[in-house]
C-alpha positions as CSV (number, residue, x, y, z in Angstrom):
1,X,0.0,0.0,0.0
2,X,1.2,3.4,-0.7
3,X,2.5,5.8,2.1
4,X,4.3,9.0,2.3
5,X,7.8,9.0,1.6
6,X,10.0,9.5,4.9
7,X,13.1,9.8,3.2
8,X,15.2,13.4,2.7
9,X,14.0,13.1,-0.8
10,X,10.4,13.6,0.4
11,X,10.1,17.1,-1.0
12,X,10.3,15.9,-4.8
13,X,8.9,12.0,-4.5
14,X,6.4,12.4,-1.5
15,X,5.1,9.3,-2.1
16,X,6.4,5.7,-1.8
17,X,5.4,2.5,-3.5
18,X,5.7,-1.2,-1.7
19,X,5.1,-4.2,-3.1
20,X,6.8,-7.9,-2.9
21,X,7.6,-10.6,-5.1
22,X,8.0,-13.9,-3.1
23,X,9.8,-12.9,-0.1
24,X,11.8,-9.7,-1.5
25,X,10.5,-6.4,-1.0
26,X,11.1,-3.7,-3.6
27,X,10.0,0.0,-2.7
28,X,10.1,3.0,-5.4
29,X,9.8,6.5,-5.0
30,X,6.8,8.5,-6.6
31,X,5.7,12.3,-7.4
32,X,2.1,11.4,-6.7
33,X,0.0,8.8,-4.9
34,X,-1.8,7.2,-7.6
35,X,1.5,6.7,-10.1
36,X,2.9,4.5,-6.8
37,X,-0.8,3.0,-6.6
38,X,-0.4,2.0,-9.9
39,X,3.1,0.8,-9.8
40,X,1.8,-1.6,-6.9
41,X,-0.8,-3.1,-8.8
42,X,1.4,-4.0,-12.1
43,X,1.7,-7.9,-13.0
44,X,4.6,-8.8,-10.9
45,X,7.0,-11.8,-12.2
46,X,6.3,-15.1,-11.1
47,X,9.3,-15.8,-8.4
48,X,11.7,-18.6,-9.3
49,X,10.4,-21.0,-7.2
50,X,6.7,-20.6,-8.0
51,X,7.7,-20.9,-11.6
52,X,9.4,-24.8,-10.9
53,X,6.1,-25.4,-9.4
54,X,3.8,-24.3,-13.0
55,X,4.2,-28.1,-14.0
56,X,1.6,-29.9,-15.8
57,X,1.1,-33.4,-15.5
58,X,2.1,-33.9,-18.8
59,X,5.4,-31.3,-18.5
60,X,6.1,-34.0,-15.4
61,X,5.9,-36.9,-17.7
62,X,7.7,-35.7,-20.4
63,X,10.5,-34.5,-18.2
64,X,10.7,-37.5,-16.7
65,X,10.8,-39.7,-19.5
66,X,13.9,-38.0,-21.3
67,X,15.8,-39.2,-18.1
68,X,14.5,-42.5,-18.6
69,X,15.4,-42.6,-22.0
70,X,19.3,-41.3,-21.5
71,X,19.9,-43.7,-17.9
72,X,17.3,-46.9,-18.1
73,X,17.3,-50.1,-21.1
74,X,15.1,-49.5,-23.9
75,X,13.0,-52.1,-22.7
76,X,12.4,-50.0,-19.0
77,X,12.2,-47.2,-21.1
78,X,9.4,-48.3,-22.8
79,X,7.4,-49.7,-19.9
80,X,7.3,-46.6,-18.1
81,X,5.8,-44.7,-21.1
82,X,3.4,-47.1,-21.3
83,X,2.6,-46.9,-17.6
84,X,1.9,-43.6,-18.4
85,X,-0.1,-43.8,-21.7
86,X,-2.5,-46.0,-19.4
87,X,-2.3,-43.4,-16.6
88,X,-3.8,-40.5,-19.5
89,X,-6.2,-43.1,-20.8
90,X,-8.1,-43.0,-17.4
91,X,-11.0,-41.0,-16.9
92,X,-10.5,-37.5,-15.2
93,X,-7.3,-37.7,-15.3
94,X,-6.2,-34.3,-17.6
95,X,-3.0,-34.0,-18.6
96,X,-2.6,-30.0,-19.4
97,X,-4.0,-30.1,-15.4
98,X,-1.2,-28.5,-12.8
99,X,0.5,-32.2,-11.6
100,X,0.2,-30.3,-7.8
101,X,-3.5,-30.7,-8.6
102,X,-3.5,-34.6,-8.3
103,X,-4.8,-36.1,-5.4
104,X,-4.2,-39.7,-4.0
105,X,-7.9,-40.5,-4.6
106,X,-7.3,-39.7,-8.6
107,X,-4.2,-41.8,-8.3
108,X,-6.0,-44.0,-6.7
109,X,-9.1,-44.8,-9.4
110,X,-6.0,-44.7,-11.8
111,X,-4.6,-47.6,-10.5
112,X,-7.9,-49.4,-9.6
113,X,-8.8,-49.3,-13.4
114,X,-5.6,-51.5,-14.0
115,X,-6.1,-53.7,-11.6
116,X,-9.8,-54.6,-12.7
117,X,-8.9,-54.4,-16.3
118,X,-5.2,-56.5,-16.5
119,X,-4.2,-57.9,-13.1
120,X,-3.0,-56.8,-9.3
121,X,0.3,-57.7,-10.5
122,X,0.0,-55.0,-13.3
123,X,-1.2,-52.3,-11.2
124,X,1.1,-52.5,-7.9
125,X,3.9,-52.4,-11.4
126,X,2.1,-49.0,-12.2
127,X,2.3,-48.0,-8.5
128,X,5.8,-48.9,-8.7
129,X,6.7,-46.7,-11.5
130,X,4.6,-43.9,-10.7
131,X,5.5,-43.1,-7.4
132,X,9.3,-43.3,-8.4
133,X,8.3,-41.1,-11.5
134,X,7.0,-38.7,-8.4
135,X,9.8,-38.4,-6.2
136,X,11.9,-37.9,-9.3
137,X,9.6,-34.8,-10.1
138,X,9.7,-33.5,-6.3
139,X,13.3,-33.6,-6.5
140,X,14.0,-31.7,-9.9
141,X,11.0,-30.1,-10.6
142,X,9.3,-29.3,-7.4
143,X,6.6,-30.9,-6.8
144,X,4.6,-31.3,-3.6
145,X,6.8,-34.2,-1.6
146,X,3.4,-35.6,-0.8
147,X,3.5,-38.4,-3.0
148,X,0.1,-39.5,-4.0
149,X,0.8,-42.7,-6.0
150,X,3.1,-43.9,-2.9
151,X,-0.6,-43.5,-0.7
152,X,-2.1,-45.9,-2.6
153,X,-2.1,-49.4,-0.7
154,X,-0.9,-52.3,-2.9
155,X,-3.2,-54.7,-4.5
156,X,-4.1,-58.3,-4.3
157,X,-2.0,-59.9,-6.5
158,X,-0.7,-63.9,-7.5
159,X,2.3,-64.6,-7.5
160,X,3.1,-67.2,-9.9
161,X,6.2,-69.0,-9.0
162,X,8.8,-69.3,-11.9
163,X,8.8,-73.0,-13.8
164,X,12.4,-73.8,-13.3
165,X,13.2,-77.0,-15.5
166,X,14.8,-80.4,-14.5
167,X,18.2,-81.5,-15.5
168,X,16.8,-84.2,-17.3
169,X,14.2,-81.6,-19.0
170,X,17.4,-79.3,-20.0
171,X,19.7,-82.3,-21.4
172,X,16.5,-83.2,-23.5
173,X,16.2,-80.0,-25.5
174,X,20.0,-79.9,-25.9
175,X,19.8,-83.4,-27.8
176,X,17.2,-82.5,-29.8
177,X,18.6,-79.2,-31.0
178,X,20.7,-79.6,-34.2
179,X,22.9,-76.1,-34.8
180,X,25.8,-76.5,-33.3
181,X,25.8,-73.1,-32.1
182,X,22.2,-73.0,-30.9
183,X,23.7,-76.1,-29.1
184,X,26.6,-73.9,-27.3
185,X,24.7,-71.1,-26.7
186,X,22.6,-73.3,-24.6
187,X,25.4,-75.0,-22.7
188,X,26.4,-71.3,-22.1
189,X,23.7,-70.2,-19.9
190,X,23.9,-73.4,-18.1
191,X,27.5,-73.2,-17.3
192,X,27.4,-69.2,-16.4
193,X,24.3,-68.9,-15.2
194,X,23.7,-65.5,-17.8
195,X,21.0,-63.2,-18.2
196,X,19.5,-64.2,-21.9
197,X,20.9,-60.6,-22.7
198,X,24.5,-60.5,-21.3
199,X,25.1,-64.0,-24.1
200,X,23.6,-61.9,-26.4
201,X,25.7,-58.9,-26.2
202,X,29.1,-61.0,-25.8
203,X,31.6,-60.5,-27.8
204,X,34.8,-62.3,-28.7
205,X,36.8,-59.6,-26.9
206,X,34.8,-60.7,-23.7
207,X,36.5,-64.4,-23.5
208,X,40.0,-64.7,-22.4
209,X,41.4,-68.1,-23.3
210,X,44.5,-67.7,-21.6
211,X,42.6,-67.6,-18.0
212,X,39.9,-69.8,-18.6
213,X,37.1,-66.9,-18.2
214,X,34.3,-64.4,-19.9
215,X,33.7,-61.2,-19.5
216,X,29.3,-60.4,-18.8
217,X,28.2,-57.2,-18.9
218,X,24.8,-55.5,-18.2
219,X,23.1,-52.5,-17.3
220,X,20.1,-53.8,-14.3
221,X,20.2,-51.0,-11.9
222,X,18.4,-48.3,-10.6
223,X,20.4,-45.5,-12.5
224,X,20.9,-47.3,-15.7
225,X,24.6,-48.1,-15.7
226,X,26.7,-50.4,-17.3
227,X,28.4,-52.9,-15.4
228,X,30.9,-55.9,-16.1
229,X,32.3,-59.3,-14.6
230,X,34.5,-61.7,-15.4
231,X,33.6,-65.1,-14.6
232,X,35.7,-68.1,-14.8
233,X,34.3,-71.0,-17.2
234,X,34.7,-75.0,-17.3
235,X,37.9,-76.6,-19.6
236,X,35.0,-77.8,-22.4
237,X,33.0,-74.8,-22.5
238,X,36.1,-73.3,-23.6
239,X,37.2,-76.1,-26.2
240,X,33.9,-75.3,-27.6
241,X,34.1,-71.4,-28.0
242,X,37.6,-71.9,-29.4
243,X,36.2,-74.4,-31.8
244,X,33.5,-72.0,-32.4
245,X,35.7,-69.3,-33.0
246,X,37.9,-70.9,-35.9
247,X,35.1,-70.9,-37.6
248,X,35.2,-67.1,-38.0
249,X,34.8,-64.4,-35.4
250,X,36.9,-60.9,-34.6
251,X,37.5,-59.6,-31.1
252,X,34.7,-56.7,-31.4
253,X,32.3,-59.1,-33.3
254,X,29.5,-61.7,-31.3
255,X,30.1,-64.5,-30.2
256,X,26.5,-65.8,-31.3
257,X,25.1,-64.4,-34.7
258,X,22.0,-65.3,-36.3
259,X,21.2,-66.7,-39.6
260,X,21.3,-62.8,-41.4
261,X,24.4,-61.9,-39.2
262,X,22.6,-59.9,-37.1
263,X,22.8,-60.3,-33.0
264,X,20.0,-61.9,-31.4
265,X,17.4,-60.0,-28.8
266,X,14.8,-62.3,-28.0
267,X,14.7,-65.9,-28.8
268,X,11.5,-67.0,-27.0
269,X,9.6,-68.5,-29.6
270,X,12.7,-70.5,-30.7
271,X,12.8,-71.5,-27.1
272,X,9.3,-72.5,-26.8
273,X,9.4,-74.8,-30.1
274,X,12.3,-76.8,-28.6
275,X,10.7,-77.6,-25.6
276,X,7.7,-78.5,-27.5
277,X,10.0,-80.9,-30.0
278,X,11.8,-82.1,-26.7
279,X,7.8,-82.5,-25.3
280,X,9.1,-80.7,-22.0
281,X,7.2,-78.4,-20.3
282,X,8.1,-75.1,-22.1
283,X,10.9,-73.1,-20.1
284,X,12.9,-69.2,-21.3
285,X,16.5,-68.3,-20.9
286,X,15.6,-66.8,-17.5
287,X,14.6,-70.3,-16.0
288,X,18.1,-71.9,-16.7
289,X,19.3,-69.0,-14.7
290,X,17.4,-70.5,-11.9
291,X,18.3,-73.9,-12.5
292,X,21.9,-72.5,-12.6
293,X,21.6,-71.1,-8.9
294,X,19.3,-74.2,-7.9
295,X,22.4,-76.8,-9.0
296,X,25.0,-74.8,-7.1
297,X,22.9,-74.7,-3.9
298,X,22.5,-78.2,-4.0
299,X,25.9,-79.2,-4.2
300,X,26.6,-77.1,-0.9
301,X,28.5,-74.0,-2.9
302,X,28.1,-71.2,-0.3
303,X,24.9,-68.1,-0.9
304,X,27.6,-65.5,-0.9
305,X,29.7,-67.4,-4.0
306,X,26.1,-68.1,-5.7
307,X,25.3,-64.3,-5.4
308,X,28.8,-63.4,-7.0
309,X,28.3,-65.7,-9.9
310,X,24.7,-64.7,-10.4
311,X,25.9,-60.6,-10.1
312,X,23.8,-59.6,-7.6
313,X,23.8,-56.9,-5.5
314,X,21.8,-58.2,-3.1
315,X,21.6,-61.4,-0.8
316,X,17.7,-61.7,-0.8
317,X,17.5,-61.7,-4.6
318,X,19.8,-64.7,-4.9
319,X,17.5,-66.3,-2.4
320,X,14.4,-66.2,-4.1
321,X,16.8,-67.8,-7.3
322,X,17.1,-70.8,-5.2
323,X,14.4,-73.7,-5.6
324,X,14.3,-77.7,-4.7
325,X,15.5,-79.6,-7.2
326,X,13.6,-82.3,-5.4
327,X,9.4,-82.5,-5.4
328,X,9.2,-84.7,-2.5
329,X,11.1,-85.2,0.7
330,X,10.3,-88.6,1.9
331,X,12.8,-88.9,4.9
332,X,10.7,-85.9,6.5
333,X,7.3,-87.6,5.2
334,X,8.5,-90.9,6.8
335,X,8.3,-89.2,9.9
336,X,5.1,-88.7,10.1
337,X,2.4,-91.7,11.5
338,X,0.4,-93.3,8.8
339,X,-2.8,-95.4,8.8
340,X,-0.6,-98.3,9.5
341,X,0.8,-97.0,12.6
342,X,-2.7,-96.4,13.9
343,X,-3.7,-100.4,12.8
344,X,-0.8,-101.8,14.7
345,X,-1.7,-99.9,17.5
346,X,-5.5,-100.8,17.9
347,X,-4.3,-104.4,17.6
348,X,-2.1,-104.1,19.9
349,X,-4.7,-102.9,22.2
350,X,-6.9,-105.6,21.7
351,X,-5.1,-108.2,22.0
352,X,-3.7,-106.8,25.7
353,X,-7.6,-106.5,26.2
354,X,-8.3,-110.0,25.8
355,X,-5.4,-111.7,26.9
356,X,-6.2,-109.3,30.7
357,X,-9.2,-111.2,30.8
């Protein structure tokens, strides 16, 4: 509000103008009331941290997903824009709408449309990604730290345990596959225990003959970067790759190469159609990987050595890699009384009964 100037200067500026934008104060002399009236009431700038907070919903997505895009695989990549293609496809949610703006009920129906229409698997995925999507955005673009997609309580889901084949089931789609390389390739993710990726992406450079060991690399963590081990490998893995490698192969080039020299990416349909001319129960890539950790455990190799070989960061995740190779434990079930048990005791009673009398 405008009041009269205190200052020595009073005489030719009587009056002074006050205004604030954010927490400064700015104050200007003026000849007559209404010209600091009027310089009071002009638009004042937005103050830099109000600005940061002017973010749409879809500003916040878009944001977001460039630093997905440059720091997560293509495949992460493109499940988090589709986890927000499905979050716009819901009903009252408005993109152009300030992102402050959404509430944990919104978030909520959101997710509750996923959940009734694909699975509770699908939507506590959604949650997952959300909420992380969030605390990115209060971090670098401001938004309220009250996180509504983290408010949302997580769904019933199933969880369908991984198949993880037999040793038998394994050694039966090896004999029945005919390309020799298809054939080491296999062996390879048996005997290291690889991501269907990191055999993929190996290269000639990545196997050291002299030491007996490959090199695996991949890129699984939270801010998208690359990573490497060496490994050591068995005596006839390595007779094969050598073998292999006569037949043509530079140090920068992969080690497996399809049919139009190009590197493989997925595979599962191949997969599938050998288990199905082995007639096994279909098993991917990423069930070997299990069967890899399961054979180790068995044979009494230590969790810590089974985590290093499987690259994991943490102990819990080798864990849940870990399965019974055996269906049934009858030395535990043999334990336990059976029908006979409780026969041979009633006789037993009877005949004390009868020979008391």
């Amino acid at each position: 509000m405008a009041y009269k100037n205190p200052n020595k200067n009073k005489d030719k500026f009587p009056w002074m103008g006050q205004r604030f934008i954010g927490k400064i104060k700015q104050r200007k002399c003026f000849e007559t009331k209404k010209e600091a009236l009027l310089w009071e009431s002009e638009q004042l700038p937005q103050p830099e941290e109000q600005k940061t907070r002017m973010v749409s919903l879809l500003d916040w997505a878009t944001e977001y997903l460039k630093f997905a895009e440059q720091n997560f695989t293509r495949k992460t990549f493109e499940e988090k824009r589709m986890v927000f293609c499905q979050l716009f496809s819901c009903p009252g949610i408005r993109p152009k709408e300030l992102a402050e703006r959404l509430t944990a009920l919104q978030a909520q129906k959101a997710l509750q449309r996923q959940f009734a229409s694909r699975s509770g698997n699908a939507a506590n995925k959604d949650r997952k990604n959300l909420s992380a999507a969030w605390s990115w955005g209060v971090k670098f673009l401001h938004l309220p730290g009250d996180n509504p997609f983290a408010k949302v309580e997580k769904f019933a889901s199933e969880r369908v345990e991984r198949y993880v084949p037999t040793l038998d089931d394994f050694w039966k789609v090896f004999n029945v596959i005919e390309n020799d390389q298809d054939r080491l390739m296999l062996y390879c993710y048996l005997q290291t225990g690889a991501r269907r990726d990191e055999l993929f992406r190996l290269t000639w450079s990545d196997v050291d003959f002299f030491r007996k060991r490959i090199r695996l690399s991949w890129r699984k963590n939270k801010v998208g970067e690359w990573r490497s081990q060496w490994l050591s490998v068995k005596d006839d893995l390595l007779e094969w790759l050598m073998r292999h490698q006569k037949k043509g192969g530079n140090p920068n080039e992969p080690v497996f190469i399809s049919h139009w020299n190009l590197v493989y990416k997925y595979r599962l349909h191949w997969l599938k159609r050998v288990c199905s001319k082995a007639k096994v129960k279909p098993f991917g890539f990423h069930g070997i990987r299990h069967l890899f950790a399961s054979i180790l455990a068995s044979e009494n190799v230590p969790l810590v050595e089974i985590q290093y070989m499987l690259r994991h960061t943490s102990l819990s995740t080798t864990q849940r890699y870990i399965h019974r190779l055996k269906k049934e434990n009858r030395e535990v079930l043999a334990a336990l009384p059976g029908l006979k048990d409780f026969e041979i005791k009633s006789t037993s009673k009877v005949q004390h009964q009868t020979l008391g009398r």
